[in-house]
C-alpha positions in Angstrom: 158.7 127.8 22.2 160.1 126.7 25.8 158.1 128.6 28.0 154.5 128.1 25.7 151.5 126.9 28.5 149.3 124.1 27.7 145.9 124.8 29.5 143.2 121.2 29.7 139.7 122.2 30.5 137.3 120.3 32.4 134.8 117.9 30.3 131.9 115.9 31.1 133.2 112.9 28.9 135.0 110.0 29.3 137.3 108.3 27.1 137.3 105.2 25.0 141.0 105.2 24.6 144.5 106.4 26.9 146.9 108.3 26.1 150.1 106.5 27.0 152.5 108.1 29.3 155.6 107.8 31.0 156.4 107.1 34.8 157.0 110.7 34.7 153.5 111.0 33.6 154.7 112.6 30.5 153.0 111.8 27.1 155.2 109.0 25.4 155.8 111.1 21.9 155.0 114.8 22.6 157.1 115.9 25.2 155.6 118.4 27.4 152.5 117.2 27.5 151.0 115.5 30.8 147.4 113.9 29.9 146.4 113.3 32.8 142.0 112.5 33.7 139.1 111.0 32.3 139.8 112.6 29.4 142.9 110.6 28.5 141.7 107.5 30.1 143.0 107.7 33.9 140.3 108.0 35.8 136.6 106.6 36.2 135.5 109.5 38.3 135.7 112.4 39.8 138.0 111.4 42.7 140.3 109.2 40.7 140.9 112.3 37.8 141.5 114.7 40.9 144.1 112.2 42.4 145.7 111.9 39.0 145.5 115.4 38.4 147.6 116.0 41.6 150.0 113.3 40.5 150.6 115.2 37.3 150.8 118.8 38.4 153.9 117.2 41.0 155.4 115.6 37.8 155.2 118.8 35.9 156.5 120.9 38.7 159.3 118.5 39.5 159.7 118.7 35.6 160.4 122.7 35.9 162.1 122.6 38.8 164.6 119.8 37.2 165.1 122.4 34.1 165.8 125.2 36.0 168.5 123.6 38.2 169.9 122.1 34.6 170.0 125.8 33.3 171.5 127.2 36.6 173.9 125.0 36.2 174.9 125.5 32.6 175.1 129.5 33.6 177.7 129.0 36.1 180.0 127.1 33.9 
């Protein structure tokens, strides 16, 4: 499943605990998944998870535009 989508929805909680992630902001032990918000404990409000939320989505589209160069350049080998 390479191509499957993850979609988070918006809560009104909070959470106890984080999620640990990567400087990529990539979930330490299921890759492909970017918790990112309140949610997985990295934000405090609604400014802070909508700044983190940009960080992410630039992490996950660095993270697909990283793959398709590596698959471009496995074709043209």
């Amino acid at each position: 499943m390479n191509d499957a989508v993850l979609t988070g929805t918006e809560t009104r909680t909070s959470s106890p605990i984080r999620i640990n992630r990567n400087e990529a902001y990539q979930s330490l032990n299921t890759r492909g998944l970017y918790p990112a918000g309140e949610g997985a404990g990295y934000a405090g409000g609604i400014l802070s998870a909508a700044v983190d939320g940009i960080k992410v989505a630039e992490a996950v589209a660095l993270d697909i535009v990283g793959a398709a160069d590596k698959r471009s350049s496995l074709s043209s080998h």
